[in-house]
C-alpha positions in Angstrom: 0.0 0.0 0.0 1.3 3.3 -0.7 2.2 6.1 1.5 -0.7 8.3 0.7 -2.9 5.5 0.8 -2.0 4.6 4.2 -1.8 8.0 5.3 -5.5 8.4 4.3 -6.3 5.2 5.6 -5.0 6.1 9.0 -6.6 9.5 8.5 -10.1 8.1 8.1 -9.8 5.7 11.5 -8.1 8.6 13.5 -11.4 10.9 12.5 -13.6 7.9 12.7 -12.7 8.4 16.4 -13.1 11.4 16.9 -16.6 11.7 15.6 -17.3 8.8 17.5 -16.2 10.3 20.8 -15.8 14.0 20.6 -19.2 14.7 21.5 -18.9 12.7 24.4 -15.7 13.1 26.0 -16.7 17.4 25.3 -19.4 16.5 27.4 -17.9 15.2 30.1 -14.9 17.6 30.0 -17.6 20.5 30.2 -19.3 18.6 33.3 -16.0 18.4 34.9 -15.0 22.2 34.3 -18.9 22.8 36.2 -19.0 20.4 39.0 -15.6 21.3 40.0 -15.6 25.3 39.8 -18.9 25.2 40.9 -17.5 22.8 43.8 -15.2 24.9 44.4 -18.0 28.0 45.1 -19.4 25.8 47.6 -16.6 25.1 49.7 -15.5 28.8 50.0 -12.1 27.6 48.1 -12.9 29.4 44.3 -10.1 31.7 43.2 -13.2 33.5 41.7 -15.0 34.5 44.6 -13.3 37.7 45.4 -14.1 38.7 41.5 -17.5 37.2 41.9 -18.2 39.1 45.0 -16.7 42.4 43.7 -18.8 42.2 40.2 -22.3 41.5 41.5 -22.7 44.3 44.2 -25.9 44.0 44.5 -26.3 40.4 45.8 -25.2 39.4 49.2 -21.6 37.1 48.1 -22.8 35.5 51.1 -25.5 33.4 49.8 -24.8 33.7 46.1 -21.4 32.7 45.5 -23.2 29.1 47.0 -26.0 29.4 44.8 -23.8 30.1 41.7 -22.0 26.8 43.0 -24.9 24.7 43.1 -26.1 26.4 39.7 -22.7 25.5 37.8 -22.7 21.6 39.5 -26.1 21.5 38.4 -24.9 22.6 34.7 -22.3 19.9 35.3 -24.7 17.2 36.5 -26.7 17.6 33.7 -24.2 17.3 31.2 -23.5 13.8 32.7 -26.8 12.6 31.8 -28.0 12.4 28.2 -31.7 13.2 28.5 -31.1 16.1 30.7 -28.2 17.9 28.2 -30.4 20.3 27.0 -31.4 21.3 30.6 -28.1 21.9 31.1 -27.5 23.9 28.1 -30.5 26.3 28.7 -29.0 26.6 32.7 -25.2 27.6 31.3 -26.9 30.0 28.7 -28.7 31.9 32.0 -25.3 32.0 33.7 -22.7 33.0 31.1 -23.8 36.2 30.6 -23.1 36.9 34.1 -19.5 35.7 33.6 -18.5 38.4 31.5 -20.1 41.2 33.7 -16.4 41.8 35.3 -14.7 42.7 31.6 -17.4 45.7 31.8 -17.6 46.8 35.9 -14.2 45.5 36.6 -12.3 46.2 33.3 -9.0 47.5 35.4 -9.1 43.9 37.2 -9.7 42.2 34.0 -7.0 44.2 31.7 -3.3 45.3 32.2 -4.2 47.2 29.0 -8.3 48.1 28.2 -9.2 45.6 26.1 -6.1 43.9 24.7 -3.9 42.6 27.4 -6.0 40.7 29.8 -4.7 39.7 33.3 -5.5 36.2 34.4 -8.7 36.9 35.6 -9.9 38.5 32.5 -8.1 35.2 30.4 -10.3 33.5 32.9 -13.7 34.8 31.6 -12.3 34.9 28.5 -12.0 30.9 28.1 -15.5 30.8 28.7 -16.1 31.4 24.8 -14.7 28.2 24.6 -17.7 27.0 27.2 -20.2 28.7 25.2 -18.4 27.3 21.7 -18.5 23.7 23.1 -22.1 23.9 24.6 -23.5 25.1 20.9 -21.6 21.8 19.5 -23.1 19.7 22.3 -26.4 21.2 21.8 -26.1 20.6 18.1 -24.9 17.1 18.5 -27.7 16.3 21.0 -30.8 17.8 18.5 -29.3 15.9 15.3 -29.4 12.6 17.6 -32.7 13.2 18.5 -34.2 13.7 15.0 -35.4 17.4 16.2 
């Protein structure tokens, strides 16, 4: 067998897997991220709850850094479990909005250099594109299986 023959050959198996896979291993990876930052939030130990608490003024960090806890675990538990994905989709679309509030009330915490040069807590909130990105191929992946 030629080169580019096996080459393609090995090409096809490696995306094979992939396909077969991605969707759920991107799952799981986004009900890790959830369960254990939201975790985290629950326990008093998030290296986000000074930014939390500083960003949302107007709530009591006393009670809502908790409930954001058991919001993002519930984000994560869902993910876990196929029927409920969409459940958890809808919960992280209520929530991410919120997670960019700091790059707006908190832009000298976020920034070394408004907008381009973010510190780590504004690479922090930025990654969550990534969330939001993943969540839309879940999403996706999870309407296509279900005919709808």
């Amino acid at each position: 067998m030629p080169a580019k023959a096996t080459l393609a050959a090995l090409d096809r198996r490696i995306a094979g897997w992939m396909s077969r896979f991605g969707i759920p291993l991107l799952r799981a990876a986004l009900a890790v991220v959830f369960i254990w930052f939201g975790g985290l939030k629950l326990f008093g130990l998030s290296p986000a709850d000074e930014l939390v608490a500083n960003t949302v003024v107007w709530f009591d960090p006393k009670w809502f850094i908790p409930f954001l806890g058991v919001w993002e675990v519930a984000i994560g538990l869902c993910m876990l479990w196929r029927p409920l994905v969409r459940t958890s989709i809808g919960l992280l679309a209520l929530q991410m909005p919120g997670t960019f509030l700091p790059l707006v009330l908190l832009p000298h915490v976020c920034f070394t250099r408004i907008p381009w040069a973010p510190t780590l807590e504004g690479q922090y909130i930025i990654k969550n594109l990534v969330i939001i990105a993943a969540a839309l191929v879940v999403g996706g992946a999870v309407a296509r299986r279900a005919g709808t």
